[in-house]
Structure formats: structure tokens, C-alpha cells
C-alpha positions as CSV (number, residue, x, y, z in Angstrom):
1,X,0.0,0.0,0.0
2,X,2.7,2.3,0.7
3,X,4.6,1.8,-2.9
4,X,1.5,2.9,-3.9
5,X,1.3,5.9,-2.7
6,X,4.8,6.8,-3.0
7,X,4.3,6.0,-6.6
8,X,1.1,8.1,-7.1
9,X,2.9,10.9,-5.1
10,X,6.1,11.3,-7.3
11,X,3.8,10.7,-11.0
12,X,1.6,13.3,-9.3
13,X,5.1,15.7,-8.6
14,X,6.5,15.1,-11.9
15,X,3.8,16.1,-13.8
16,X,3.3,19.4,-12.1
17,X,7.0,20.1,-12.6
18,X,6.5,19.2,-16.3
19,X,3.3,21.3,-16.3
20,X,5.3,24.1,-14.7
21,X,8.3,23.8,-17.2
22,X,5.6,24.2,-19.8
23,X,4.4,26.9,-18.9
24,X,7.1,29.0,-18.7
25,X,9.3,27.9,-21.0
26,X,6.3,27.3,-23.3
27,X,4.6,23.7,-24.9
28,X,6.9,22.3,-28.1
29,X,5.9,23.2,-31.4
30,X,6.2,21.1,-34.5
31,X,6.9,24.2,-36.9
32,X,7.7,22.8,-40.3
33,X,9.7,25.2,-42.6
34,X,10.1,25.0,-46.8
35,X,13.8,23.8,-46.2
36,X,12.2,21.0,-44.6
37,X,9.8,20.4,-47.3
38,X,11.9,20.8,-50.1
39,X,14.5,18.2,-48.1
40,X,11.6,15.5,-47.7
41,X,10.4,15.7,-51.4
42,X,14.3,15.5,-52.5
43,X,14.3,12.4,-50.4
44,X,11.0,10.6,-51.9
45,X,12.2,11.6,-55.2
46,X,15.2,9.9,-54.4
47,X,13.3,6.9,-52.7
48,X,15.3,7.3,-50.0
49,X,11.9,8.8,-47.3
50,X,10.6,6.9,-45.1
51,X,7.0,6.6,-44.6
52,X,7.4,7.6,-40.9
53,X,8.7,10.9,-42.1
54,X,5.4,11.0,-44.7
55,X,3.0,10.3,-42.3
56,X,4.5,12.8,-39.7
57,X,4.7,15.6,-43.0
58,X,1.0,14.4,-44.3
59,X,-0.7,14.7,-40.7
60,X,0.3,17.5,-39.4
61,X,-1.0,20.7,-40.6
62,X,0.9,23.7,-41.0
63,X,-0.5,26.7,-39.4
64,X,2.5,29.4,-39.5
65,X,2.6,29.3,-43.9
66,X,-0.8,28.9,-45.8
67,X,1.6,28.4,-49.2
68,X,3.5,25.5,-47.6
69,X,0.3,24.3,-45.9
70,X,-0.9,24.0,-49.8
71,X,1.7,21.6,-50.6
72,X,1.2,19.4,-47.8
73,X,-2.2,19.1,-48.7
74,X,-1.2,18.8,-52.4
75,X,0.9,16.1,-51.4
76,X,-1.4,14.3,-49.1
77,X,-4.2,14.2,-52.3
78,X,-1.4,13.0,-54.5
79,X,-0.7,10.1,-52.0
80,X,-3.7,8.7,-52.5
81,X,-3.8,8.0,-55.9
82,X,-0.2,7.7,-57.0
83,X,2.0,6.7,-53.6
84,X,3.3,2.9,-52.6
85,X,4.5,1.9,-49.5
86,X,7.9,-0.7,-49.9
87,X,9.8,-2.3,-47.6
88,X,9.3,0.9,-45.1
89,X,9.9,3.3,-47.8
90,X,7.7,5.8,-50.0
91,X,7.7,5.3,-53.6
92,X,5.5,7.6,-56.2
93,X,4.0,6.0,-59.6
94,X,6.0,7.9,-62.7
95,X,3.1,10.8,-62.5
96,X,3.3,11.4,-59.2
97,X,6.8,11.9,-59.4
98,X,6.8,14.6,-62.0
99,X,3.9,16.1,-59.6
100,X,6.4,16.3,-56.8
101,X,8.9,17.8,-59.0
102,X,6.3,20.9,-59.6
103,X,5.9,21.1,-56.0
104,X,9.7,20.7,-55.4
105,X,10.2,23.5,-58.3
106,X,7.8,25.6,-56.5
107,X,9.3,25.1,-53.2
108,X,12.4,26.4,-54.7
109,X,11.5,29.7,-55.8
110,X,10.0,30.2,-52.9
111,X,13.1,29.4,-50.7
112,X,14.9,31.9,-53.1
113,X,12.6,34.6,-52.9
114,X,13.0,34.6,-49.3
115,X,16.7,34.5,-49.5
116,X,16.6,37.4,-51.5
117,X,14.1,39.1,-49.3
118,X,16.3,38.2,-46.3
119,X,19.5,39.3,-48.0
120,X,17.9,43.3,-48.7
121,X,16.5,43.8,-46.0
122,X,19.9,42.6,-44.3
123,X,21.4,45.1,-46.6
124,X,19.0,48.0,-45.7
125,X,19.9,47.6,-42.2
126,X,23.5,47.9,-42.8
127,X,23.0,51.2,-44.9
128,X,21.8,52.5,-42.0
């Protein structure tokens, strides 16, 4: 009876310290950026991805870009039509592949338009 208690006692302590620790230093965010897009689709194209890192990119919605929130959705309708699961590994029919190359094209433009836009505005602060 008294391992019991003890037990409920410390599970009880340890999650109001991992309440508190939350709450100040704030809940951990899955926040998916294009680099991290661009690196997964590489990957598929390659048929190197695994469908672990699919599922986790295909389920988890992206709140911070609506653009790269498109894609995963684009990606996620794709999958259901033109993806295979091997051996652990995500495959795309010969269609879907040249469907994630548009995506991986416009993933690419968008990561340099934001270089650029980083680079000026890096620029303008320095003129200053």
C-alpha cells in the first residue's frame, strides 16, 4: 500500500513540474519550414523517405505558412492516388513523381525569394 502511494505521489510531482516547465518555458511546437519540405520531397524523389517521415509531413498541418500548408495538402491528395508503400519506404508512380517535382520547383522559388528578401532587407539595415 505504501509503494502505492509513494508512486502516485512522485507521478503526481512530476507532472506538475512538467506542467510548470511548460508553462514557462512554453509547450513544443512542430513548426515545419520549406527547407524542410523541399528536403523531404528531395528524399522521396530519391526513394530514400521513409514513410514515418510521410505520415508525420502528411498529418500535421501547417498553421504558421498557408503556401506551404498547400503543398502538404497537395501532397497528401497526390498520395492517395499515386503513392506505394515498400519495404518501409515511400515510392511515387511515374506521374506522381513529376507532380512532386512541380511542388519541389515551387518550393524552390519560394526558398529563393525569401533569401533574396532576407539578403535586402539585411542590406538596408546595414545602410543605416
Amino acid at each position: 500500500m505504501m509503494d502505492f502511494l509513494v508512486t502516485v505521489l512522485l507521478s503526481f510531482g512530476l507532472i506538475l513540474i512538467a506542467l510548470w516547465v511548460f508553462r514557462y518555458l512554453g509547450v513544443p511546437v512542430y513548426r515545419v519550414e520549406a527547407i524542410n519540405i523541399k528536403v523531404l520531397l528531395e528524399s522521396v524523389l530519391n526513394e530514400t523517405a521513409t514513410t514515418a517521415d510521410w505520415d508525420v509531413f502528411i498529418a500535421m498541418p501547417i498553421t504558421q505558412d498557408a503556401e506551404l500548408d498547400e503543398i502538404r495538402l497537395q501532397c497528401a491528395m497526390l498520395a492517395e492516388h499515386a503513392m506505394i508503400e515498400r519495404n518501409g519506404l515511400v515510392l511515387f508512380s511515374s506521374a506522381g513523381r513529376e507532380e512532386l517535382q512541380q511542388l519541389l520547383r515551387r518550393l524552390e522559388s519560394k526558398l529563393s525569394l525569401e533569401h533574396k528578401t532576407l539578403k535586402e532587407n539585411r542590406e538596408q539595415k546595414h545602410d543605416r
